[in-house]
N, CA, C and O atoms as a MOPAC input file, in Angstrom:
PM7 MOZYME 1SCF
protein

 N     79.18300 1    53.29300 1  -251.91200 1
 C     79.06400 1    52.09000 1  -251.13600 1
 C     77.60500 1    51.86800 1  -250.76300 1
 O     76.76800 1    52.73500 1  -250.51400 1
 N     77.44400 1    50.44000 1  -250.77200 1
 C     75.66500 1    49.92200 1  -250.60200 1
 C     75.59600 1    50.05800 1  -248.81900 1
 O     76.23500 1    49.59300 1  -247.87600 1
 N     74.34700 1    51.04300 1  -249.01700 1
 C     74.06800 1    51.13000 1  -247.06100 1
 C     72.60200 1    50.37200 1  -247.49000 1
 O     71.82500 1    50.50200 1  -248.43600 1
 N     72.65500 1    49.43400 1  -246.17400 1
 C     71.28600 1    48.65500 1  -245.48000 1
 C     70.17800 1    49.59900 1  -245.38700 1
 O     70.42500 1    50.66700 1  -244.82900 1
 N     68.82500 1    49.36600 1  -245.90200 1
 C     67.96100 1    50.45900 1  -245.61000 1
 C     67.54000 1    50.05800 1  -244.45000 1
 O     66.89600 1    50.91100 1  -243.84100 1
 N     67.72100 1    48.73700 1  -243.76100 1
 C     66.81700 1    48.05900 1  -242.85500 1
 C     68.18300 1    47.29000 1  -242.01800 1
 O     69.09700 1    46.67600 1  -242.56900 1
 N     68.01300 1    47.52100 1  -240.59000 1
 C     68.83200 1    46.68100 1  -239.54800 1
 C     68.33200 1    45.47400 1  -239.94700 1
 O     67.20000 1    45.12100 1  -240.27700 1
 N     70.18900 1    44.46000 1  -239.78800 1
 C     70.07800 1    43.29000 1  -240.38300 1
 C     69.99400 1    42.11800 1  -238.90500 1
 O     70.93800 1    41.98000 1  -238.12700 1
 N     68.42100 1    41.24200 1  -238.76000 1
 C     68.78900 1    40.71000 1  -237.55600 1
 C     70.02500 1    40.14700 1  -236.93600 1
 O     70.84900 1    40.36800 1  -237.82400 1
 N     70.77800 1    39.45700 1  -235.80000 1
 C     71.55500 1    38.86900 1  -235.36400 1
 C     71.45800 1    37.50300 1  -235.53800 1
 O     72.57500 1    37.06800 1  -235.81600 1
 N     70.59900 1    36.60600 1  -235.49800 1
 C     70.63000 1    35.92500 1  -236.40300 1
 C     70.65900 1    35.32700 1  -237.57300 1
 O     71.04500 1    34.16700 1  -237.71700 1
 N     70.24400 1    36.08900 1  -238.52700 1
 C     70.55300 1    36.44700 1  -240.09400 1
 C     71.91200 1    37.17600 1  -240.15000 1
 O     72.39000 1    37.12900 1  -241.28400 1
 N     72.50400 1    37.69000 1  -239.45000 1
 C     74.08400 1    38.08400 1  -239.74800 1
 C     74.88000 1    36.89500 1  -238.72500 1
 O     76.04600 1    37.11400 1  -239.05200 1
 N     74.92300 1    36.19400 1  -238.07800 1
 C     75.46300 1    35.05800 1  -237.82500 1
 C     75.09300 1    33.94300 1  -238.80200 1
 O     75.93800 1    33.08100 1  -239.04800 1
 N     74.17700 1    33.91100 1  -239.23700 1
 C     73.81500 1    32.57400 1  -240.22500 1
 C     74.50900 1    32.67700 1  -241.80900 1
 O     74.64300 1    31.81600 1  -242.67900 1
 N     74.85900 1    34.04600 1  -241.76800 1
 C     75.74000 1    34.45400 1  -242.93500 1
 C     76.74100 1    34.07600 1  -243.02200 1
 O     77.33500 1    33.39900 1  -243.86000 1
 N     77.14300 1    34.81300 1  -241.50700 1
 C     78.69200 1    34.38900 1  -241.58500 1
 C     79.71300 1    33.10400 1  -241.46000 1
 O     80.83300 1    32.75100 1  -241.83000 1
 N     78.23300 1    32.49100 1  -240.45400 1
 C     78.48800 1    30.77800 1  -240.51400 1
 C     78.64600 1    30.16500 1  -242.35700 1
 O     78.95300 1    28.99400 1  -242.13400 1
 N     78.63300 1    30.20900 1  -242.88200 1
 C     78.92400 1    30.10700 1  -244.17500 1
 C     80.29600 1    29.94400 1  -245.05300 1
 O     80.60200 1    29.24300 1  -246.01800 1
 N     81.04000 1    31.01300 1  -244.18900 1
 C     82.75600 1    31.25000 1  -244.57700 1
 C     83.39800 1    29.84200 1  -243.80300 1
 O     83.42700 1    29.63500 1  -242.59000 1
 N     83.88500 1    28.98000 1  -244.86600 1
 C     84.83000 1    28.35300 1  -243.64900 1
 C     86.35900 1    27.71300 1  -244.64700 1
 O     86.53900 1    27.62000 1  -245.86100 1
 N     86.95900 1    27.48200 1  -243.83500 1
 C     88.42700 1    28.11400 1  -244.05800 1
 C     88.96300 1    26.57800 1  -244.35300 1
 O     88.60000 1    25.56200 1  -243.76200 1
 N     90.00100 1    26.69100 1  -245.51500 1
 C     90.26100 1    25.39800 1  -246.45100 1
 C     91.56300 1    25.13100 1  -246.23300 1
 O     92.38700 1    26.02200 1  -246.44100 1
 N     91.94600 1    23.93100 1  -245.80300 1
 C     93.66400 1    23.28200 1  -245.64500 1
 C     94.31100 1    23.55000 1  -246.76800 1
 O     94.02900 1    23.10300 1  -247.88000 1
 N     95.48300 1    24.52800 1  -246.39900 1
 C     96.60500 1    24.91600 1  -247.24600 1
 C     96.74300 1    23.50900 1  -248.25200 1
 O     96.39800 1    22.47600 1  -247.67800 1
 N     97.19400 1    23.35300 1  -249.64900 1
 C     97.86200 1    22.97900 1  -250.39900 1
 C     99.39000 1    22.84700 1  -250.21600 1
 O    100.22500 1    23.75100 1  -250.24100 1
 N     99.64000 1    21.04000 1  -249.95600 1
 C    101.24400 1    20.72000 1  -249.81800 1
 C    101.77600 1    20.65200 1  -250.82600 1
 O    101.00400 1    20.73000 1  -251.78200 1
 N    102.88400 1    20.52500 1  -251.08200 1
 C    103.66600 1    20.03800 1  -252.17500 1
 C    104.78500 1    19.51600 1  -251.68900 1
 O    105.47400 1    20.18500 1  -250.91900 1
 N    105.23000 1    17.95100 1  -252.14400 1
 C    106.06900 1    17.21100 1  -251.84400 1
 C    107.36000 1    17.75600 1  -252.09500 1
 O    107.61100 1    18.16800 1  -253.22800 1
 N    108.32000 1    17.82100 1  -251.07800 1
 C    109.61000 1    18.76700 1  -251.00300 1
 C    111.21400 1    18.00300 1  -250.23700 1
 O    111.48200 1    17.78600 1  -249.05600 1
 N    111.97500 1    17.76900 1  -251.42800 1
 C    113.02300 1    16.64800 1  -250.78600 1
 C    114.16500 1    17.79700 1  -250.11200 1
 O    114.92000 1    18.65100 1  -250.57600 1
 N    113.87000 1    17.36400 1  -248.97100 1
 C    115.05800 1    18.06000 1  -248.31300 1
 C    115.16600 1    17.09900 1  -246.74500 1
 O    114.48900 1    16.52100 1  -245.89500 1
 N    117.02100 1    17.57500 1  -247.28000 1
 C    117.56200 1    16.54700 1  -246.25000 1
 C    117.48400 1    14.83800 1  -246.91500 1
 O    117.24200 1    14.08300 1  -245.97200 1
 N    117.56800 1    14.36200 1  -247.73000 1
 C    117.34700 1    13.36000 1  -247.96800 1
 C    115.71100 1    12.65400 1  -247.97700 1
 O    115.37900 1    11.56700 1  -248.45000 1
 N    115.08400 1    13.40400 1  -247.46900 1
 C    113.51900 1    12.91900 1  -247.35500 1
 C    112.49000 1    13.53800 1  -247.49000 1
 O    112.61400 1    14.69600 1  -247.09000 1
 N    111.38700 1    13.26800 1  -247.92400 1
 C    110.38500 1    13.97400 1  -248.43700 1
 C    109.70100 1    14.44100 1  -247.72100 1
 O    109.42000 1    13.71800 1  -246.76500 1
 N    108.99800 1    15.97100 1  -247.74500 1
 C    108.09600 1    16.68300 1  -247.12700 1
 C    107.06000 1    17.49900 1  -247.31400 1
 O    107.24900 1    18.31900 1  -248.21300 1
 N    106.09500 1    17.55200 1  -246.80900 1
 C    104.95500 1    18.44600 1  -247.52000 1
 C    104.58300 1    19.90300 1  -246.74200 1
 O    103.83100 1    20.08900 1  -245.78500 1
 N    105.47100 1    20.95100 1  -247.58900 1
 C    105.30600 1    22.46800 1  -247.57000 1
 C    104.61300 1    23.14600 1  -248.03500 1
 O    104.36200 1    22.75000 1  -249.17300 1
 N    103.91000 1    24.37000 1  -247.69400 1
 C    103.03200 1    25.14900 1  -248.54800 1
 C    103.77300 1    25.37500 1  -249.86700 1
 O    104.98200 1    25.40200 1  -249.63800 1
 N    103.50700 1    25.54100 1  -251.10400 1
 C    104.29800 1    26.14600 1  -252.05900 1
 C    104.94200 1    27.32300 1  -252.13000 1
 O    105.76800 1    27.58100 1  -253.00600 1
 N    104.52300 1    28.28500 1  -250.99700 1
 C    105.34200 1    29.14700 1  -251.51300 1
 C    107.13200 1    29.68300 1  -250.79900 1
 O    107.95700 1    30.54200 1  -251.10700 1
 N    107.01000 1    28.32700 1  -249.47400 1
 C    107.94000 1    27.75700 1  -248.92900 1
 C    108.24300 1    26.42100 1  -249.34400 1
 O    108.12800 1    25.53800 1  -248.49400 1
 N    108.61500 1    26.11400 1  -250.51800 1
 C    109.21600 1    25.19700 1  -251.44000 1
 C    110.67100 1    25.42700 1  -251.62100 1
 O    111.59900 1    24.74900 1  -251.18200 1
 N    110.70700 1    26.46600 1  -252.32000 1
 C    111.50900 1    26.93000 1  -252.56900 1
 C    113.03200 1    27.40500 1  -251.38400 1
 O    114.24300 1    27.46100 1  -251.59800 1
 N    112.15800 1    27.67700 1  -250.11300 1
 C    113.53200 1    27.80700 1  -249.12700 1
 C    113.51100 1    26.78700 1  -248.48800 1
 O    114.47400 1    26.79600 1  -247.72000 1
 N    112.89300 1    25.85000 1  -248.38200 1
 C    112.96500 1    24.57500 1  -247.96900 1
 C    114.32300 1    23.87300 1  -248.93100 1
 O    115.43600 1    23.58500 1  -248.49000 1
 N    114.06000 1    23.78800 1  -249.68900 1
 C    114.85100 1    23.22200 1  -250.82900 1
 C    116.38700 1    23.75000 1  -251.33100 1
 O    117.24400 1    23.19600 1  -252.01900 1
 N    116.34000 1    24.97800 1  -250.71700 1
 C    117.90200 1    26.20200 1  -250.08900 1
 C    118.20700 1    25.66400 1  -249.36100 1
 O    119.26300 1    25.06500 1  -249.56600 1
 N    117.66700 1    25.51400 1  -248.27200 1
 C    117.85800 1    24.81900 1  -246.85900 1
 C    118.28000 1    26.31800 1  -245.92700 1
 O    119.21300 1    26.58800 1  -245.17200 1
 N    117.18800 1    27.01900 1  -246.37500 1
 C    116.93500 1    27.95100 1  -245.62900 1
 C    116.16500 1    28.27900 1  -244.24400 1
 O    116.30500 1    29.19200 1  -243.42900 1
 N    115.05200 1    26.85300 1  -244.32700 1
 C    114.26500 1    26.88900 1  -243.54900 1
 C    114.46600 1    25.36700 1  -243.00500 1
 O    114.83400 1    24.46800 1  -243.76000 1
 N    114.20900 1    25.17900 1  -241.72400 1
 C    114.60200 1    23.45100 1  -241.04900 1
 C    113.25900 1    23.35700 1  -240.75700 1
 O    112.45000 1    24.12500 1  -240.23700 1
 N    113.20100 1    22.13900 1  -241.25100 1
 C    112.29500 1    21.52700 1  -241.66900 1
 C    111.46300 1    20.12700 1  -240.45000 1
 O    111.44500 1    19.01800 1  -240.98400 1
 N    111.01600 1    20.16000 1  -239.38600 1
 C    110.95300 1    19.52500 1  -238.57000 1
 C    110.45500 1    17.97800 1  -238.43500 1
 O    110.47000 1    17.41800 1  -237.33900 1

C-alpha cells in the first residue's frame, strides 16, 4: 500500500474530497396498481409482484 512521504494539508484534503458528489438514482417506469411509477431498477421487479406498496 502507497504511504504519503509528506503530510497532506487540510485544505488540499478537503478540496479533494469536495470533488466526490453523489448522482440521482436511475428510475424506471413501473405499472403497478393500474398506474405508472418510477422505481430504482432493482425494485422493479417487487413492485410489479406487488410486493412492495408503492406510495
Amino acid at each position: 500500500m502507497a504511504v504519503p512521504k509528506r503530510k497532506m494539508s487540510r485544505s488540499r484534503t478537503r478540496s479533494r474530497r469536495a470533488q466526490w458528489k453523489a448522482s440521482p438514482p436511475a428510475l424506471v417506469p413501473v405499472d403497478a396498481g393500474g398506474r405508472v411509477v418510477p422505481v430504482p431498477p432493482r425494485l422493479a421487479r417487487a413492485v410489479r409482484e406487488g410486493r412492495i406498496d408503492v406510495p
